[in-house]
N, C-alpha and C positions, 0 to 999 in steps of 0.2 A: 821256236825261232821264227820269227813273225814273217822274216825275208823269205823264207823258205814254204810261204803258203802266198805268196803273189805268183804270180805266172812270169816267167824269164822276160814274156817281153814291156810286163809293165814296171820290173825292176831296169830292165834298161828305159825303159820310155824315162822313169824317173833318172835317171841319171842322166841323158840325153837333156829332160826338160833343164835341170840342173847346171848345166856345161852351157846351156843359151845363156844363164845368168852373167859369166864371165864377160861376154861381149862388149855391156856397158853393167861393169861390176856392181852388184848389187845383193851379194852374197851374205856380209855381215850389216851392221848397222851403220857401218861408216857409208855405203853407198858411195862409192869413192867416182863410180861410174867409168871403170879406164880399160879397157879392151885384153884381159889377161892373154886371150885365147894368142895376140899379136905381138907377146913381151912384155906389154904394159905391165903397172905395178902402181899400187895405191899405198892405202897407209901398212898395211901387211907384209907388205915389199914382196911378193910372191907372185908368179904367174902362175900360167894351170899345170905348170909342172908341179907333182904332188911328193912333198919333201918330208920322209921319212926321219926323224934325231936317231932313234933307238928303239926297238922291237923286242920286247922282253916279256918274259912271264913276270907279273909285280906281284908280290905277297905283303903291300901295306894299305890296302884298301880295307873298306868297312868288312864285318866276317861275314856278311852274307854274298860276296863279291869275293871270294878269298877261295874258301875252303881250303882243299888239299893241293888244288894245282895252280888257282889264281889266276889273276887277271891278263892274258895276251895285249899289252898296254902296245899302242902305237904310240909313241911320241911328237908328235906333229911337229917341225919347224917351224919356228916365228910365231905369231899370236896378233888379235885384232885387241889386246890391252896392253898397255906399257907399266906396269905394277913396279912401282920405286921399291917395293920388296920382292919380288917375284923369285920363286926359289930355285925355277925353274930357267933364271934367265940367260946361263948359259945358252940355249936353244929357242928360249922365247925374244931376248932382245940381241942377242949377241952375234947373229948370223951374220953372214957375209952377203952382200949383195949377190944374188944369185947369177950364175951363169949357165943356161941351158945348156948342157951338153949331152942329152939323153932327150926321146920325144916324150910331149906326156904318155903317150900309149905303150911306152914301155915303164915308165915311172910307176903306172895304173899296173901293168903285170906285177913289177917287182913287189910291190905294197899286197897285190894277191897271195904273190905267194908266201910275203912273211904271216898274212893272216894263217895258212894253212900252214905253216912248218911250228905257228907256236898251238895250231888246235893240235896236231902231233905231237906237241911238247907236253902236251896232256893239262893246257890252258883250259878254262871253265869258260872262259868269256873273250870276247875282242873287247878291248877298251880303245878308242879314239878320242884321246885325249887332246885337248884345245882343238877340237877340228871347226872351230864356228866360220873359219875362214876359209877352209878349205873341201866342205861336203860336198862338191862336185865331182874332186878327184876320187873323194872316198868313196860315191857311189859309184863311178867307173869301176872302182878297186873291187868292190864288194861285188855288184853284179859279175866279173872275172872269177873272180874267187867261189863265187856259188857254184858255177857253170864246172868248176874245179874241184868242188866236193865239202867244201866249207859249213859245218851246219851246226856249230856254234853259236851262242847272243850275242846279240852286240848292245856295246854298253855308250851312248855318248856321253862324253866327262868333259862338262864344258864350263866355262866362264862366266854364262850366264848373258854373253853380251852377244845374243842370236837373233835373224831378221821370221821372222814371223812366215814370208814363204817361204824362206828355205826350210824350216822346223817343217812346213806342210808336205815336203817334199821326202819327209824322213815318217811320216803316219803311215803303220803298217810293215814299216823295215824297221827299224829299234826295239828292242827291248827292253831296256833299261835304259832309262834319264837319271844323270848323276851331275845337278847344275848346282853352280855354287850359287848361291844370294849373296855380295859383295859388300854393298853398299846401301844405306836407306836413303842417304842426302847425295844429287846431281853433285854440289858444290864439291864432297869431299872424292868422289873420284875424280872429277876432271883433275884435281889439284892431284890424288896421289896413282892415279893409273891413266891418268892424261885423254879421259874421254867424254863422251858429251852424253846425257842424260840415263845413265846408267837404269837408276830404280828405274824409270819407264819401261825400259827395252826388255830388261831383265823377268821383270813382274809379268809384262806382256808371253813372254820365251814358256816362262815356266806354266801360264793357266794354260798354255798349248799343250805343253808336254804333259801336264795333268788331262787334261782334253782326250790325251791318244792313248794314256797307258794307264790312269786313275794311279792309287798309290802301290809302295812294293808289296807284292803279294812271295813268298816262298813255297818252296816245294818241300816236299817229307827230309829233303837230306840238308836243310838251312839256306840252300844256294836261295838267290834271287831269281824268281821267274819273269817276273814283268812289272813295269812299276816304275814309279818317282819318290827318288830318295834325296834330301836337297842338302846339301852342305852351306854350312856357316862357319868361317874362318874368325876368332874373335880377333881385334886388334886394340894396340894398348888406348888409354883413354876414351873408350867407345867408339872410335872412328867409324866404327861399322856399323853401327844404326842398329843394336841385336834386338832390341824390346822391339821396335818398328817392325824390322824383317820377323820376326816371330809372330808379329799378330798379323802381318799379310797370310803369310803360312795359314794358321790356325785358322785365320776369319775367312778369307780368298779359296782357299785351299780346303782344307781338313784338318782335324790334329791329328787324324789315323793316319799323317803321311810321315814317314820317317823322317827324323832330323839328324846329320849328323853335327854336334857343336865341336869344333877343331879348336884343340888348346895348343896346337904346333907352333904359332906366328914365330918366326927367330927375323932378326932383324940383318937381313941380307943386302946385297948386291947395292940399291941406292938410301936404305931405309936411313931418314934421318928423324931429326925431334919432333913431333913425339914420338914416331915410329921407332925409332932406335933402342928401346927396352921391347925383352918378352911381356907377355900377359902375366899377373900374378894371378895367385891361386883365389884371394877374396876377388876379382875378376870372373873367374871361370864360374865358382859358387855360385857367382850370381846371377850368369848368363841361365844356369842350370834350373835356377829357383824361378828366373822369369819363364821360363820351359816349363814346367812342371804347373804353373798357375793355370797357365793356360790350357791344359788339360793334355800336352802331347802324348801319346801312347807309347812313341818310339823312338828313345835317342839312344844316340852312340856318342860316346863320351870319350875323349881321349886322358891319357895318363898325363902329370903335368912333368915328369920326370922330364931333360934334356936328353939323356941319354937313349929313349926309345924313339927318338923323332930324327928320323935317320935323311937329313937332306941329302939329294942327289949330288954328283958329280959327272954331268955328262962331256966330260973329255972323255969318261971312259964308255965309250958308246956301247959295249958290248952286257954291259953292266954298271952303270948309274946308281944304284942302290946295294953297294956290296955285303951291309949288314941287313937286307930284309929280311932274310929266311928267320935268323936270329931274333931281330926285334920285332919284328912285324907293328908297324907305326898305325894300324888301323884302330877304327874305335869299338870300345866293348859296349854292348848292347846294356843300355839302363832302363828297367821298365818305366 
């Protein structure tokens, strides 16, 4: 646990350095510049109060991220992408305009202690999932939570659309980088996730996260120890650029870096034409075949059945995923 070999006061220094950021925001890539620390609120809609969805143990992550007890996922409120599919968008676009009624320094307890009640729950990992917009709170949370007994990995599961100091602010606290590659063309995300220069930002996020933690390494019992595992969500028509994002990977990167290729896409919340069909299976083949050219060592491949890709429903905050145990929607390991 990589937190757990800094010294208390330079995981708070790092959190401290972090929480300056909010002042004139500059947290994600949007650099919105708007004073969270005083209400303000940028394209995130969030101030530095740190807004928990759902605090679960998840059992559909990849199997090195799984095992017996699974991932302690934190569900972050709101998100710095607007995805016209977003599966998640209950909690990512659907929130309410926030109304402080808690300080953040109690927001930063309460998130400590759901870390320690799901390592109790006999979670293998913390997963901070979409947090690109919100790592300052998480570091207040995390530094709390250590000082509390917390010695669990922590996993960031993110979007991919991260600002380059803040990532510097997480070297040596993270253990596992779990970032999606989205996008190869600017043009098609601004159009279907409504942002501005994705591949750059992205590309930039991930040589970082390769930089701190090289790729996933495992331990004798399959868990993930430390490492960059990247996910690629396919979408219908190739909207997602997968030969492009594949030979970044490969060429930029390593091929020794896991890939997971996602056969999930269901066509949710805004998705219209051509987004509006699943991925077919001559699709997936052939994301699989462009993988496999290139020399990758390690993919995880999902099922294309409908029925193991168990989308969330976070009205039910308590449990969002009521079939995971059952299906477990993660990908199986293809050499």
């Amino acid at each position: 646990m990589s937190y757990l070999e800094l010294s208390r006061s330079e995981l708070e220094s790092r959190a401290r350095q972090a929480y300056e950021i909010y002042r004139e925001c500059q947290v994600c890539p949007h650099a919105c510049g708007v004073d969270r620390t005083q209400g303000q609120t940028g394209y995130c809609g969030q101030t530095d109060v740190l807004r928990v969805s759902s605090s679960i143990r998840h059992f559909g992550e990849e199997p090195p991220l799984v095992g017996t007890g699974g991932v302690g996922n934190l569900f972050v409120t709101a998100c710095n992408m607007r995805c016209d599919y977003c599966q998640n968008f209950q909690i990512s676009q659907l929130w309410q305009k926030p109304v402080d009624t808690i300080s953040p320094e109690k927001s930063w307890q309460a998130t400590a202690q759901q870390m320690l009640c799901l390592q109790e729950e006999g979670a293998h990992f913390i997963g901070w999932v979409s947090p690109s917009h919100v790592v300052p709170g998480l570091l207040k949370s995390l530094s709390l939570a250590r000082e509390m007994g917390l010695k669990i990995p922590i996993i960031y599961n993110t979007n991919g659309y991260d600002a380059l100091p803040t990532l510097k602010l997480l070297d040596g606290v993270v253990d596992i980088y779990l970032p999606d590659l989205k996008y190869a063309h600017s043009g098609t995300a601004k159009g279907i996730s409504h942002i501005q220069e994705y591949p750059e930002f992205s590309r930039q996020a991930v040589l970082e996260m390769y930089r701190q933690v090289g790729s996933l390494t495992l331990g004798g019992d399959g868990l993930a120890k430390r490492g960059l595992l990247v996910r690629h969500l396919l979408l219908p028509e190739n909207l997602a650029g997968t030969w492009e994002t594949l030979c970044f990977i490969a060429l930029e990167l390593s091929p020794r870096v896991p890939v997971s290729l996602m056969s999930q896409y269901r066509p949710v919340h805004k998705a219209a034409s051509p987004l509006n069909r699943e991925i077919t299976g001559e699709e997936y083949e052939k994301a699989i075949c462009m993988a496999r050219e290139l020399g990758f060592e390690n993919l995880y491949l999902q099922s294309m059945e409908t029925t193991v890709h168990n989308l969330p429903d976070f009205d039910n905050t308590a449990n969002p995923f009521p079939l995971d145990r059952a299906h477990n929607q993660g990908s199986a390991k293809a050499g």
